[in-house]
C-alpha positions as CSV (number, residue, x, y, z in Angstrom):
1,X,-18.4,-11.7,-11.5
2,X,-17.6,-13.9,-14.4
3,X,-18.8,-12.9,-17.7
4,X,-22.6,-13.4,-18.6
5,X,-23.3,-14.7,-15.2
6,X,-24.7,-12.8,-12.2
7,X,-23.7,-13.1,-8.5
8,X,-27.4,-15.1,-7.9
9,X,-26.4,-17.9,-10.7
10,X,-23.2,-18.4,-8.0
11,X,-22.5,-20.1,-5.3
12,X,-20.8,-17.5,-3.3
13,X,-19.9,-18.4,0.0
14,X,-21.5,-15.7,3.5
15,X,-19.8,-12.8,4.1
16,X,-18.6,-12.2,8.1
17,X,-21.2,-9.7,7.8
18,X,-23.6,-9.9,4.8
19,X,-25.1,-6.1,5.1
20,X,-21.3,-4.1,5.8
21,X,-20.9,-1.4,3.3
22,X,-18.1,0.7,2.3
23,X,-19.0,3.4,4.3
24,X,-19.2,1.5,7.8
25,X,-15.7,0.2,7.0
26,X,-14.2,3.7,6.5
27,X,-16.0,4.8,9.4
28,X,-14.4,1.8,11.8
29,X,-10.8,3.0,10.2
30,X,-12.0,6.5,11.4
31,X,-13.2,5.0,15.2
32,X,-9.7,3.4,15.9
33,X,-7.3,6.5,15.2
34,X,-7.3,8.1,19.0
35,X,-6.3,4.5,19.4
36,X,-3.5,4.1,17.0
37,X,-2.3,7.6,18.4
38,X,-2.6,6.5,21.7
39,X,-0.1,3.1,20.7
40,X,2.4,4.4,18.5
41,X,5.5,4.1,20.8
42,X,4.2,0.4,21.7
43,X,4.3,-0.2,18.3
44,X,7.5,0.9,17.0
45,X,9.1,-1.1,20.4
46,X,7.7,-4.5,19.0
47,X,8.2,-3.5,15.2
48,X,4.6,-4.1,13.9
49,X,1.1,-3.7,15.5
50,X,-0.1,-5.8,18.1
51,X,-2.3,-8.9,17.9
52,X,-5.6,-7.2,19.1
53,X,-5.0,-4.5,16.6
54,X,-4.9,-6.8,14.3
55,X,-7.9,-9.2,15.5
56,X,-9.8,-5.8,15.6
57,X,-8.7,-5.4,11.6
58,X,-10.2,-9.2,10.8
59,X,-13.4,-8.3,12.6
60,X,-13.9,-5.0,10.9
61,X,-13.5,-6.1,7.1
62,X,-10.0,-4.5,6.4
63,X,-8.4,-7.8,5.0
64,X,-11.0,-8.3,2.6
65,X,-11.8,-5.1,1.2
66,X,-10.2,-6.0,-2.3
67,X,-10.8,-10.2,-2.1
68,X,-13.1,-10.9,-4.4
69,X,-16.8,-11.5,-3.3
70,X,-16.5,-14.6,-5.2
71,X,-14.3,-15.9,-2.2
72,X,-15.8,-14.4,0.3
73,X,-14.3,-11.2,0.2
74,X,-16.1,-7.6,-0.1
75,X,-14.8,-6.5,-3.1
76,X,-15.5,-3.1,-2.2
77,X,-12.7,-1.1,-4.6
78,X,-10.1,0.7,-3.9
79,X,-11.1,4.0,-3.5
80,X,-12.6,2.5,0.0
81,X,-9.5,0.4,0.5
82,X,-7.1,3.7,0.1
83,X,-9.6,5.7,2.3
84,X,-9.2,3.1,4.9
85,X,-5.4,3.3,4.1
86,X,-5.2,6.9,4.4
87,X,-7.2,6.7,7.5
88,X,-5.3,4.4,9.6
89,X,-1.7,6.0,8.6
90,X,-2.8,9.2,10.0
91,X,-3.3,7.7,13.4
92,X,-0.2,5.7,13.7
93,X,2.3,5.4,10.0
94,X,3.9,2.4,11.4
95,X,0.1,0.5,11.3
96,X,-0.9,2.4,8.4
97,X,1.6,1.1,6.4
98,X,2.0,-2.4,7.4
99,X,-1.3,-2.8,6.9
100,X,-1.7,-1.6,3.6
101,X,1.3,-3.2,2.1
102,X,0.2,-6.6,3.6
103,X,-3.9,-6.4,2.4
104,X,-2.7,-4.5,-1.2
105,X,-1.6,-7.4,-3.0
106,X,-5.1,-9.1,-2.9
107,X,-5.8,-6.7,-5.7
108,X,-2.5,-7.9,-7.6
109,X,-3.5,-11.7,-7.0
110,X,-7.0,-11.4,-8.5
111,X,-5.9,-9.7,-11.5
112,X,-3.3,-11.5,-11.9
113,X,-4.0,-15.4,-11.3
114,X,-6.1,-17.6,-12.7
115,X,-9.5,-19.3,-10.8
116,X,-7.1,-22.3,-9.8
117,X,-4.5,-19.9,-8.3
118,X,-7.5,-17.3,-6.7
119,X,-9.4,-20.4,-5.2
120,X,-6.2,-21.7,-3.6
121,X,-4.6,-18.5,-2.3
122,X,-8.2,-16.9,-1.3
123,X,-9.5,-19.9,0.3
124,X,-9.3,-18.2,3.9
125,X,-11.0,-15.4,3.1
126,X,-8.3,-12.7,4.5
127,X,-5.7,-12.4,2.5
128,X,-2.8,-10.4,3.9
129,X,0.7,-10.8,1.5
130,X,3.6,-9.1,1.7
131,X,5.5,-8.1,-1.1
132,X,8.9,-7.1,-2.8
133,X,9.6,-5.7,-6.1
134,X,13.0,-6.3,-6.0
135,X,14.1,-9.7,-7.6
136,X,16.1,-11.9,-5.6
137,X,17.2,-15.5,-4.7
138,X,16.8,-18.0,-7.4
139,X,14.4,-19.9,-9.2
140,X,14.5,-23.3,-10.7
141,X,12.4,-26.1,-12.4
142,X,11.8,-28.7,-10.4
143,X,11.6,-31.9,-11.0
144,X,7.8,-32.9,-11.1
145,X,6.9,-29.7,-12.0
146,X,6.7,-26.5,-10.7
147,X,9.7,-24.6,-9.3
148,X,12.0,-24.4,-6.3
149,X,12.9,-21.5,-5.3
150,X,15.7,-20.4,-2.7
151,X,16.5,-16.6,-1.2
152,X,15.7,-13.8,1.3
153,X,13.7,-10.7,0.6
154,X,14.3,-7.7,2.4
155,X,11.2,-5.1,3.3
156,X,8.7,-7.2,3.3
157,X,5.9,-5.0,5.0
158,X,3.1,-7.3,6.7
159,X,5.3,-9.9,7.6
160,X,4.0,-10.7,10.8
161,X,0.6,-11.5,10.1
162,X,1.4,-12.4,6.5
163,X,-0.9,-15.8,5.1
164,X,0.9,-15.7,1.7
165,X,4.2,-13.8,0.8
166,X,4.4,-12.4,-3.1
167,X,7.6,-11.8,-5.2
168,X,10.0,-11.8,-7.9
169,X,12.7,-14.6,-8.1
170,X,15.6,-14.9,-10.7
171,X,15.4,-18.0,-13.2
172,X,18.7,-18.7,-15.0
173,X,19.2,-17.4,-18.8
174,X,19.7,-19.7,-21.2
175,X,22.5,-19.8,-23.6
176,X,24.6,-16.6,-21.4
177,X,21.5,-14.7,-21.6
178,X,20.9,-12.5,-18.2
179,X,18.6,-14.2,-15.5
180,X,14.6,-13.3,-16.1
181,X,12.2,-13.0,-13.6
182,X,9.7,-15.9,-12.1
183,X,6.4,-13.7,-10.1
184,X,5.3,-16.4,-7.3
185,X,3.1,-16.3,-4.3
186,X,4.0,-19.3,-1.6
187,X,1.7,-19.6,1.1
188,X,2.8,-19.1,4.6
189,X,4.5,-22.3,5.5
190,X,6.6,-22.1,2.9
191,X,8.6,-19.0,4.2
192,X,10.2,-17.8,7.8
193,X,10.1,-14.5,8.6
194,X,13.4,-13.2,9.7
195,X,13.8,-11.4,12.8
196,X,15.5,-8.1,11.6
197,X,13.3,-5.0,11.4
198,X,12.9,-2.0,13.9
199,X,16.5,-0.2,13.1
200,X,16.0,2.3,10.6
201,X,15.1,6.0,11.0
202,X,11.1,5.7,10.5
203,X,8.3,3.3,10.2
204,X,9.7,1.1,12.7
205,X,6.6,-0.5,13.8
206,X,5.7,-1.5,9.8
207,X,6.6,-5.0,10.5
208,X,9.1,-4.9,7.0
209,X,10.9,-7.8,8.5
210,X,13.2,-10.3,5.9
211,X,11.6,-13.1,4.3
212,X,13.8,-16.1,3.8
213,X,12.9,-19.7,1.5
214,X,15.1,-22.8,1.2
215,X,14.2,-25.7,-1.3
216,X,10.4,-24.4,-0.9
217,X,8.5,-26.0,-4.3
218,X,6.0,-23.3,-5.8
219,X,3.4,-25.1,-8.1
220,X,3.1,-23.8,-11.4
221,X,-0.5,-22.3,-11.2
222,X,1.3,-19.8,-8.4
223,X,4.0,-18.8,-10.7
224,X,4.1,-16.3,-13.6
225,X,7.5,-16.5,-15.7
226,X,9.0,-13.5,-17.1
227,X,6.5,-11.4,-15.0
228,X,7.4,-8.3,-13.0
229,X,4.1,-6.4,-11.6
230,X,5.7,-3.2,-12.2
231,X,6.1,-4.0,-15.9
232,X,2.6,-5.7,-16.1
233,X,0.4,-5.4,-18.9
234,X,-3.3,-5.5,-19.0
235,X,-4.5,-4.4,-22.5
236,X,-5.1,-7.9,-23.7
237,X,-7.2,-8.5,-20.7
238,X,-6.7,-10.3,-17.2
239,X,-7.3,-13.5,-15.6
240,X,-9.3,-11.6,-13.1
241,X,-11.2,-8.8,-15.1
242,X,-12.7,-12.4,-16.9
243,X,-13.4,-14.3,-14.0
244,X,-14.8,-11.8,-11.8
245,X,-16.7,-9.4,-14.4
246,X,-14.9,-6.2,-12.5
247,X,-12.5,-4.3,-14.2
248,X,-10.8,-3.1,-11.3
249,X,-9.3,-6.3,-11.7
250,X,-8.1,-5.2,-15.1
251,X,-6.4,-2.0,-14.0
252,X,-2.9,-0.9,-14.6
253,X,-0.8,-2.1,-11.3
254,X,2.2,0.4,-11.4
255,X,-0.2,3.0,-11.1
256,X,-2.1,1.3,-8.4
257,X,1.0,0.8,-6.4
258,X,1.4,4.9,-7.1
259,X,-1.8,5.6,-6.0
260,X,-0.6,3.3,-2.6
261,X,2.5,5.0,-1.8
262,X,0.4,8.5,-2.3
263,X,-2.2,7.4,-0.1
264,X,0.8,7.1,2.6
265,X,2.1,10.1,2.1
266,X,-1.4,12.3,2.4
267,X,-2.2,10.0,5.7
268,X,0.9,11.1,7.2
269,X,0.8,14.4,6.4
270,X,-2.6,14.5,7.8
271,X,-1.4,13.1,11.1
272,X,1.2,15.6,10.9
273,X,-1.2,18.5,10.3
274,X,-3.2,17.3,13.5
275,X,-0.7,17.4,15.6
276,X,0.3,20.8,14.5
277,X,-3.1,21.6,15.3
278,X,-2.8,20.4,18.7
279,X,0.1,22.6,19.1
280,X,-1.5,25.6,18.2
281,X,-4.3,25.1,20.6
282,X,-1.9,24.3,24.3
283,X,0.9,26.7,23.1
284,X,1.6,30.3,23.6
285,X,3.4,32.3,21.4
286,X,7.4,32.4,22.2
287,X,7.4,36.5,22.8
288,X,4.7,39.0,23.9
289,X,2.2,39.3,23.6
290,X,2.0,36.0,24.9
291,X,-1.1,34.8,23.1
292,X,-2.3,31.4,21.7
293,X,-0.6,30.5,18.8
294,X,-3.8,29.5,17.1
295,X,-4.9,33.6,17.7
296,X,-1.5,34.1,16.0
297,X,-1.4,35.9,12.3
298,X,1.6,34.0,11.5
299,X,0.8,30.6,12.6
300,X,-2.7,31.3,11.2
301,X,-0.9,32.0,7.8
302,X,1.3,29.0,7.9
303,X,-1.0,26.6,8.9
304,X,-3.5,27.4,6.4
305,X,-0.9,26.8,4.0
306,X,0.2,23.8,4.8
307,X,-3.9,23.0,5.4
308,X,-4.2,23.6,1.8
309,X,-1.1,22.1,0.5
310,X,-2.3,18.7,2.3
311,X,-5.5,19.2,0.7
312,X,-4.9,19.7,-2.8
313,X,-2.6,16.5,-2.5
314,X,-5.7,14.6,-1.8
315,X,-8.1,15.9,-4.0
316,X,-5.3,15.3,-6.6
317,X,-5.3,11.4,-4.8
318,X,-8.8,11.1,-5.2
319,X,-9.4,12.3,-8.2
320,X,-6.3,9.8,-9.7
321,X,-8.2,7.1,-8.0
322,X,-11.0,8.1,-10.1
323,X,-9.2,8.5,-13.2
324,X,-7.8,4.6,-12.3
325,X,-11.3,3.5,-12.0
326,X,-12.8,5.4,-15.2
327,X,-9.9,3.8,-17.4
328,X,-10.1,0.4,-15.8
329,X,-13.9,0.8,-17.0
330,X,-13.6,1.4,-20.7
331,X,-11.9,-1.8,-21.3
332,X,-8.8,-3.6,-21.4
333,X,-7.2,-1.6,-24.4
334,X,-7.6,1.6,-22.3
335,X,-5.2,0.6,-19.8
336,X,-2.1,1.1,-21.9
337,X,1.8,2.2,-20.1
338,X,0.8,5.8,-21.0
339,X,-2.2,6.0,-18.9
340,X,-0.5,4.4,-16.1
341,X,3.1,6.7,-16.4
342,X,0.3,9.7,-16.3
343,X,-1.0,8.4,-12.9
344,X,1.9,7.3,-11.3
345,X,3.2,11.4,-12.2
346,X,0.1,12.7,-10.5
347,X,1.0,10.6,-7.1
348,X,4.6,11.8,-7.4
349,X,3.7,15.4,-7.0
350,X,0.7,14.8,-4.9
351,X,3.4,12.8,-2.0
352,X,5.8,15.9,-3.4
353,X,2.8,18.4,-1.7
354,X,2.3,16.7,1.5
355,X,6.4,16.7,2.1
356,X,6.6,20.7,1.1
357,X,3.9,21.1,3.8
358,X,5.4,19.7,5.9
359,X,9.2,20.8,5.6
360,X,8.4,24.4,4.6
361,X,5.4,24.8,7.5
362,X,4.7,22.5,10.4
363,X,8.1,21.4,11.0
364,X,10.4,24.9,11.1
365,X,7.5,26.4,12.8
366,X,6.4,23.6,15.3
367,X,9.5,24.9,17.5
368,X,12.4,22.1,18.9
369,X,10.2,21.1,21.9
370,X,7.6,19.1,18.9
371,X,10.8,17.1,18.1
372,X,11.7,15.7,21.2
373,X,12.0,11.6,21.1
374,X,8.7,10.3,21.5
375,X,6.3,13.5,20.1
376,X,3.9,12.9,17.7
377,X,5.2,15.0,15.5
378,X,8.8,13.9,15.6
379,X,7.5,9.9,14.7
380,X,5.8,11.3,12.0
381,X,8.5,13.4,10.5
382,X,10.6,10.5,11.0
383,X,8.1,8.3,9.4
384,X,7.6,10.7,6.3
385,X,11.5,11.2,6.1
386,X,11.5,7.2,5.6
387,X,9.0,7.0,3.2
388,X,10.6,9.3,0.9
389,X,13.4,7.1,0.3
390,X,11.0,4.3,-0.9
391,X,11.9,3.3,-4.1
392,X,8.1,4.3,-5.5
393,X,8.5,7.8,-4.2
394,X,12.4,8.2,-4.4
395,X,14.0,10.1,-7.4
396,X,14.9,6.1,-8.1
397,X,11.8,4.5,-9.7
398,X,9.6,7.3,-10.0
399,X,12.6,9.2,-12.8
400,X,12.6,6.2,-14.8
401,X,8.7,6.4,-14.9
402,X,8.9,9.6,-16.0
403,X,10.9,9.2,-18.5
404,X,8.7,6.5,-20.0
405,X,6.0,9.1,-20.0
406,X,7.6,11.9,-21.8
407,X,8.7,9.2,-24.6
408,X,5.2,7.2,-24.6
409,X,3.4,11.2,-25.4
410,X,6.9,12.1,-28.4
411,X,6.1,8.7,-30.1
C-alpha cells in the first residue's frame, strides 16, 4: 500500500473472493494437473489451452496473483505465483508456460509504471500480458504526444488470451547515434495476434504466437524511453514499491525473470519424474527375472537420483525466491546488478539440475517405447529440449550475465 497509509484508509475495490488465501490457490493449481495431463495432445493441436481452461484460471485467482490489491488484485507474492507456476507446468508445459509468461508481467507493470499507468492497465482486474525482450519495429513521436509505434514481435507467450501486450521498440538516434529502446504496454485493441505458432519442436501448445502493430499511438504514461526490463534498475526506488508500500514491487526484474524460467524448468522435470514413476510401476524389467522395474536395484538407483537431482533444483528455487524477497525487503539500495547476477546464476544451475536428471536418468533408462509420439514423456522431453534454447536459459543471455557477475565481485 502507499506509504504512511493503510489498506482501511483506501478505497480498495471487492475481491472475486474476499477470504482466498495463497494456499487455496496453490491447492486449485494442484486439483487441475490429472487434467492438464489428461489434455496435453488437445492442446499442442490448437497451440495454446482451451477457453474453459482458461475460464477455470479467472475463477481460481491465477490472473491476479501478482495485481496489486489496490486494483483488485491478490497481491499474494511470488513465491505463490511460481508455486502455482511450477504446478501447472508439471501437468501440461504447453499450459504451464503460457500461462506464466502471460500473468508474469503484472509484476513488471506495478513496479514499473506509475498510479496513472497501473489504474489504466489494471482496471480489469486480470491482467494477462505477453512479452518480448527482444527490441523490434519502430518507435516514433507522435504528433500530439505520445508515440506511434509500428512492428511484429515474435514469441509472444499468452497471446491468445492476452488483455495488454508488453515490449521493447526502437526509437531513432539522433545525430547517427544507434537506435535506443522505447518499454510500452498497448492494450489489446491496439495489436493482432498473428496466426503462426505450433511448428517448433516443443511447447507447441504455449500460445507464443507473433504480435503485429501498424500506426498504433501509445500514450506517454505507457511508455518508458531508454528502458529495457532486463537492464532495469531499482536502487533509487520504483513507482510501485512507493505506491503500493510492497517491496516486491521494488525487486530486481532480471532476476525475477530467472527465477521464471527456473520455475519452468523444475515443473517440467517434475512432470518428467512422474511419468518415469508411472513407468516403473506398469513395466517389467527387459530380461529375467522379469520383475517390476520399481523392485529393480538399478532403476531404484537411477531414479533416486534423478529424484534428488530434481529436488535439490527446487530447494535451490525456493530458497532464491527467498533470497529475492529478503533483498527486496531491506530497501531499494539493496537491490543492486550484483544481487540480481547472483540470483539469476543460482537459476542457471538449478534449470542445469533438472536437464542432467533428466538426460543422464529418466530418459536413457525410460527405454524407446516412453518416446513414442504422443507419450508423456516424449512431450515433455520435447518441451524441456525447447526451453533450453530460450534465451534466459541458453548459453546466450545467461554467459553475458555471468560475466557481469564475475566483474561486479573483481571491482
Amino acid at each position: 500500500m502507499t506509504a504512511n497509509m493503510n489498506t482501511a484508509e483506501l478505497d480498495l475495490p471487492p475481491l472475486p473472493e474476499p477470504g482466498l488465501t495463497p494456499a487455496q490457490v496453490i491447492a486449485r493449481a494442484e486439483a487441475m494437473v490429472p487434467e492438464l495431463i489428461e489434455r496435453q495432445a488437445e492442446v499442442e493441436e490448437r497451440g495454446f489451452y482451451a477457453e474453459d481452461i482458461h475460464e477455470r484460471f479467472v475463477r481460481n485467482g491465477f490472473y491476479r496473483i501478482l495485481v496489486p490489491r489496490r486494483y483488485g488484485g491478490y497481491e499474494f507474492g511470488v513465491e505463490t505465483f511460481l508455486r502455482v507456476a511450477m504446478t501447472l507446468v508439471r501437468g501440461c508445459s504447453s499450459t504451464g508456460w503460457m500461462y506464466s509468461l502471460g500473468a508474469s508481467h503484472a509484476l513488471m507493470a506495478a513496479t514499473m509504471f506509475d498510479e496513472r499507468a497501473q489504474a489504466e492497465l489494471f482496471s480489469g482486474g486480470d491482467f494477462v500480458c505477453p512479452s518480448t525482450a527482444v527490441p523490434s519495429g519502430s518507435a516514433v513521436p507522435a504528433a500530439g504526444g505520445g508515440w506511434t509505434v509500428n512492428g511484429t514481435w515474435s514469441y509472444c507467450s499468452g497471446a491468445p488470451y492476452g488483455t495488454h501486450f508488453m515490449a521493447h521498440a526502437l526509437m531513432p538516434g539522433e545525430g547517427g547515434s544507434p537506435p535506443s529502446t522505447l518499454l510500452f504496454v498497448a492494450p489489446r485493441r491496439q495489436w493482432v495476434r498473428l496466426d503462426d505458432w505450433g511448428q517448433l519442436l516443443g511447447l507447441r501448445g504455449s500460445g507464443s504466437h507473433s504480435i503485429t502493430m501498424e500506426n498504433s499511438h501509445i500514450p506517454d504514461h505507457l511508455a518508458q524511453p531508454g528502458v529495457r526490463i532486463v537492464e532495469h534498475d531499482a536502487t533509487s526506488g520504483t513507482p510501485g514499491r512507493t505506491l503500493h508500500g510492497n517491496p516486491e514491487y521494488g525487486g530486481t526484474l532480471h532476476a525475477f525473470i530467472s527465477l521464471l524460467n527456473c520455475s519452468m524448468a523444475v515443473g517440467m522435470a517434475r512432470g518428467a519424474l512422474d511419468a518415469y514413476e508411472d513407468l516403473l510401476r506398469d513395466r517389467t524389467t527387459l530380461a529375467p527375472p522379469m520383475v517390476p522395474r520399481y523392485q529393480d536395484p538399478d532403476y531404484q538407483l537411477w531414479y533416486s537420483d534423478a529424484f534428488g537431482m530434481i529436488s535439490t533444483a527446487e530447494a535451490a528455487l525456493l530458497n532464491a525466491i527467498q533470497q529475492w524477497h529478503h533483498v527486496a525487503a531491506q530497501g531499494p539500495a539493496a537491490a543492486t546488478r550484483e544481487s540480481d547476477l547472483r540470483l539469476s546464476a543460482i537459476c542457471r544451475q538449478a534449470a542445469n539440475l533438472c536437464w542432467e536428471a533428466m538426460g543422464q536418468y529418466i530418459i536413457p533408462t525410460a527405454g524407446s517405447s516412453a518416446l513414442r509420439h504422443g507419450e508423456r514423456l516424449e512431450r515433455v522431453w520435447r518441451d524441456m529440449s525447447t526451453l533450453r534454447t530460450h534465451a534466459g536459459l541458453s548459453v546466450l543471455l545467461p554467459t553475458v550475465a555471468l560475466r557481469g557477475l564475475a566483474r561486479t565481485l573483481a571491482r
